[in-house]
C-alpha positions in Angstrom: 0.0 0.0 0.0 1.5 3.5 -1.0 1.9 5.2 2.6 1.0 8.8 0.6 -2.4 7.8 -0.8 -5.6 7.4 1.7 -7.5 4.3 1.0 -11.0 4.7 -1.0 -14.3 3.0 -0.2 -14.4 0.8 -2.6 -11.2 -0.5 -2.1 -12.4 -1.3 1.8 -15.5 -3.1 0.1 -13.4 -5.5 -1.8 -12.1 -6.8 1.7 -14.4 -9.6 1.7 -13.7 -10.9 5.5 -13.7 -7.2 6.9 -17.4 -7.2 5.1 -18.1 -10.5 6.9 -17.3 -8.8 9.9 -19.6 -5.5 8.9 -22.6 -8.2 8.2 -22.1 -10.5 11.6 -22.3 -7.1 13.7 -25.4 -6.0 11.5 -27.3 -9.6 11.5 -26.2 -10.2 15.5 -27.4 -7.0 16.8 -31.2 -7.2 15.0 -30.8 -10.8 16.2 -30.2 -9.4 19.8 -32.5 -7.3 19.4 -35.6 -9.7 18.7 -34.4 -12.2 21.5 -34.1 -9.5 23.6 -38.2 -9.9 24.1 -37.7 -13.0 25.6 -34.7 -12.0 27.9 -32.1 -13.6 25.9 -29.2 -13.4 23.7 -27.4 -14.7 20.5 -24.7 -16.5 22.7 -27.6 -18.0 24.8 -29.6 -19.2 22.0 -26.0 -21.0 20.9 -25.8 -22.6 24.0 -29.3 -23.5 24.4 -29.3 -25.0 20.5 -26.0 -26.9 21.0 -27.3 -28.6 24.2 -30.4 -29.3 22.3 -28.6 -31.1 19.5 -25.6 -32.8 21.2 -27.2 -33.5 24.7 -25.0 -33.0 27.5 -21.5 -31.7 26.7 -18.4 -30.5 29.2 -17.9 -26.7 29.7 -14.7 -27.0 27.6 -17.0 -28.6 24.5 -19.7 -26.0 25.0 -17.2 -23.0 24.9 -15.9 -24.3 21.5 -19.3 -25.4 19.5 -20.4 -21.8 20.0 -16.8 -20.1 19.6 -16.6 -18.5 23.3 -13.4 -17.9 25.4 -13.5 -21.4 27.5 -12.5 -18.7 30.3 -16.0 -16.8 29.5 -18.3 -20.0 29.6 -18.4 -20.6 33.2 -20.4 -16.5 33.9 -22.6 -17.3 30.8 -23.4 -20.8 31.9 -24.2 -19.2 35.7 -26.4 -16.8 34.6 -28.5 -19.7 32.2 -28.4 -22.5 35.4 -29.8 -19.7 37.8 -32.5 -19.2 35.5 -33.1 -23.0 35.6 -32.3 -23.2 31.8 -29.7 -25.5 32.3 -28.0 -27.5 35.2 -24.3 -28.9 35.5 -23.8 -32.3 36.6 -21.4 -33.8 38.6 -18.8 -32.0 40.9 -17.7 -28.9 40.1 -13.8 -28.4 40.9 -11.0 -27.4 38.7 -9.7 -29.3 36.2 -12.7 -31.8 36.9 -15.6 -32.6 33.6 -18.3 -31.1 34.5 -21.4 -32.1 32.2 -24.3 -29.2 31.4 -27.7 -30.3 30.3 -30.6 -28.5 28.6 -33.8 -28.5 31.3 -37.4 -28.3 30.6 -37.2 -24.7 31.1 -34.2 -24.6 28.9 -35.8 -26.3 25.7 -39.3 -24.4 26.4 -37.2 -21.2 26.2 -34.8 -22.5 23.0 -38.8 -23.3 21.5 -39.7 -19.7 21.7 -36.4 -18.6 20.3 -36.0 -20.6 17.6 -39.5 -19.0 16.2 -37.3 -15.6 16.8 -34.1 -17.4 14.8 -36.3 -18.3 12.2 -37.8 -14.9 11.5 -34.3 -13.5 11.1 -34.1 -15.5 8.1 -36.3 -12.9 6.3 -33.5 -10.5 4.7 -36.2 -8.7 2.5 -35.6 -5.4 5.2 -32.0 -5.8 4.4 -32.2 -6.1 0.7 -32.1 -9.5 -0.1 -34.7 -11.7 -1.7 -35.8 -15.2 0.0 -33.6 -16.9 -3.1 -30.3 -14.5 -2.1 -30.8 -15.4 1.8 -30.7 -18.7 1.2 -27.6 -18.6 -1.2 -26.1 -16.7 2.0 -26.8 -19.1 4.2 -25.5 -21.6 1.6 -21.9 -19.8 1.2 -21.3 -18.9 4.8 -22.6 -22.9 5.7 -19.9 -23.7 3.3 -17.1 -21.3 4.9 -18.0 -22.8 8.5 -17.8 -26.5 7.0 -14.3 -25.6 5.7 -13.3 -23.9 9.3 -14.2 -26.9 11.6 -11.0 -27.6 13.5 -9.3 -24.7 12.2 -10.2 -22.2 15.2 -7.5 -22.4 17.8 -9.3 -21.0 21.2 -6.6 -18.9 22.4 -5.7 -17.3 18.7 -9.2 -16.6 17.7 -9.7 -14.1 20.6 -5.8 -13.0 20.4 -6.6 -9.1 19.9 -2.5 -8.4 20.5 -2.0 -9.9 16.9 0.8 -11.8 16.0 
């Protein structure tokens, strides 16, 4: 990059992760927003889907199906099990598994949200037909699919940079 000439617009838009980025701030927050109504988040309705799907997993597991610091799980998790959305089995010490399980509660309140996920699906308010949601959905499926394994925990939330 020439240090004497200022970057243009268009040359920012042809950053396609930074435009990622730009799109997963815009679609989380009016995400937030809607589960917001029923006193919950994004993060939560991760956790509450991933339980739903896997059954019981360890804190460790949980932290990396929904791409959380494993150091932020355990405040997240207290917050959902004092709600009675979720309990933890077995004994909880350091260093020890300790299983979490969706409750009752816990899949009553994923069932409301998961009306609230679906509606997010209509893009027409963002200017995208059904058709170009679902090829969307399709491409960034395909970009998760090829990042399986690929997120270290530690470097994904490395902010320092290399």
């Amino acid at each position: 990059m020439d240090a004497d000439r200022a970057l243009t617009e268009a040359e920012l838009d042809g950053v396609v992760t930074w435009n990622v980025v730009r799109v997963a701030r815009y679609l989380g927050q009016r995400l937030a927003e809607r589960l917001a109504e029923l006193d919950l988040h994004p993060v939560h309705f991760g956790v509450l889907a991933q339980l739903d799907i896997t059954g019981p997993m360890s804190q460790a597991d949980l932290a990396r199906a929904v791409l959380l610091r494993p150091q932020s799980i355990a405040p997240l998790l207290d917050g959902l099990e004092r709600r009675g959305l979720l309990e933890r089995t077995g004994e909880r010490a350091r260093g020890r598994r300790n299983p979490v399980r969706l409750t009752a509660s816990g899949r009553e309140a994923l069932e409301g949200a998961w009306g609230v996920a679906l509606s997010s699906n209509d893009l027409r308010d963002s200017g995208l037909t059904a058709e170009e949601g679902g090829e969307l959905n399709r491409l960034l499926l395909k970009v998760v699919g090829a990042s399986r394994g690929r997120v270290d925990d530690d470097a994904a939330w490395d902010l320092r940079g290399p």
